[in-house]
C-alpha positions in Angstrom: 14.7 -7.4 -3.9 16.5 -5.6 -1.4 14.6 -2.1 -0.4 15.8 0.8 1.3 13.6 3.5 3.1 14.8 6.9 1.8 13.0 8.8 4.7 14.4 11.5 6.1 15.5 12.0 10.1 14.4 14.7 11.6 16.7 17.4 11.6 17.4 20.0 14.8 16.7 23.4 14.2 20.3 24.2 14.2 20.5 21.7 11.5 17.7 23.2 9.9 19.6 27.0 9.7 23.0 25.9 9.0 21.1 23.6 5.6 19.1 26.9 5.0 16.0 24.9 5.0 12.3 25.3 6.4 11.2 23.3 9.1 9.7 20.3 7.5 6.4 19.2 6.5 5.0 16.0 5.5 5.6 17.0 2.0 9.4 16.9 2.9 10.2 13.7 5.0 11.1 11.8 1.8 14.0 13.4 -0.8 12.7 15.1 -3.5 12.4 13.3 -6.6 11.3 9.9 -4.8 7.8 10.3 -5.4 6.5 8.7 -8.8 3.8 10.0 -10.4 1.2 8.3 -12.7 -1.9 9.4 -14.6 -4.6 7.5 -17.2 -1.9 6.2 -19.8 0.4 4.6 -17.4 -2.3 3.4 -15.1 -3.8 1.0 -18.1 -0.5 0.2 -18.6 0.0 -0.8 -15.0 -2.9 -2.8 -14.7 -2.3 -3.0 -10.9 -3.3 0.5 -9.8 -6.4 0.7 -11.5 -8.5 0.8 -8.2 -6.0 1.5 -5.8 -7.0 4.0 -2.9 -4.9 6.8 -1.1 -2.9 4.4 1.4 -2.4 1.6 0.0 0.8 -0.2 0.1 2.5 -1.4 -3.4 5.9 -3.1 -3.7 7.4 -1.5 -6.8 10.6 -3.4 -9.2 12.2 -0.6 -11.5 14.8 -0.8 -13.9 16.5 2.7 -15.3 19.6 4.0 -16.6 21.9 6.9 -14.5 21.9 9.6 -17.2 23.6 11.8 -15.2 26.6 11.7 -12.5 28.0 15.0 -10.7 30.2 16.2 -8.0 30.4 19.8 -6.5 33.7 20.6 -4.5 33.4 24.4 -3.0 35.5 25.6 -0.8 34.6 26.0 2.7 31.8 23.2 2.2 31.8 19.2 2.1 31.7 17.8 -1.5 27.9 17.6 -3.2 27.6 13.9 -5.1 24.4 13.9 -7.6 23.1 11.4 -9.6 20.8 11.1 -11.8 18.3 8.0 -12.7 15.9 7.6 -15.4 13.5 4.8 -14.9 12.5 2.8 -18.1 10.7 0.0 -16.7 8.4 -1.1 -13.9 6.2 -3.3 -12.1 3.7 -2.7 -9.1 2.3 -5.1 -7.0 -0.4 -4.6 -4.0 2.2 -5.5 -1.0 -0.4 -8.5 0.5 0.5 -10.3 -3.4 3.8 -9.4 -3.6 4.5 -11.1 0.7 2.3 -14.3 -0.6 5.3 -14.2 -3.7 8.0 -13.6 -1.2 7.2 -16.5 0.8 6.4 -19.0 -2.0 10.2 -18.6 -4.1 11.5 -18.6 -0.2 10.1 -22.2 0.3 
């Protein structure tokens, strides 16, 4: 499974101004929208985050659909591409289980 980290670079102020945004927090350094969110239901279905603790790491597998492609062409600005993905299933493993999986299918 091929990841990609969707952090954010830090921006110059300049940068910052011209994208109208605040300077960032901690909150911001990853694209809204990339944070998933799970309460009681989904945790007893995912048996695998019943314990977990606040920094923990977790390799996650998803498979959605894209319900939604868009593309904004203004004048005066670079084109806007949006899309749009609904996960229907997942799987969460701590990452120590999932690099002892890694290594075993790569033998």
């Amino acid at each position: 499974m091929a990841m990609v980290n969707l952090k954010r670079p830090k921006r110059t102020k300049k940068e910052l101004k011209e994208e109208a945004m605040q300077v960032e927090t901690e909150q911001d350094r990853y694209p809204w929208g990339t944070r998933l969110d799970f309460h009681e239901d989904e945790i007893d279905k995912i048996g695998t985050l019943q314990g977990m603790e606040g920094g923990e790491e977790i390799v996650i597998r998803a498979k959605g659909k894209v319900i939604q492609v868009s593309t904004i062409m203004r004048e005066g600005s670079k084109k806007r591409e949006h899309v749009e993905i609904q996960i229907t299933d997942i799987g969460i493993e701590d990452a120590n289980s999932a690099e002892e999986a890694f290594k075993a299918e790569s033998k």
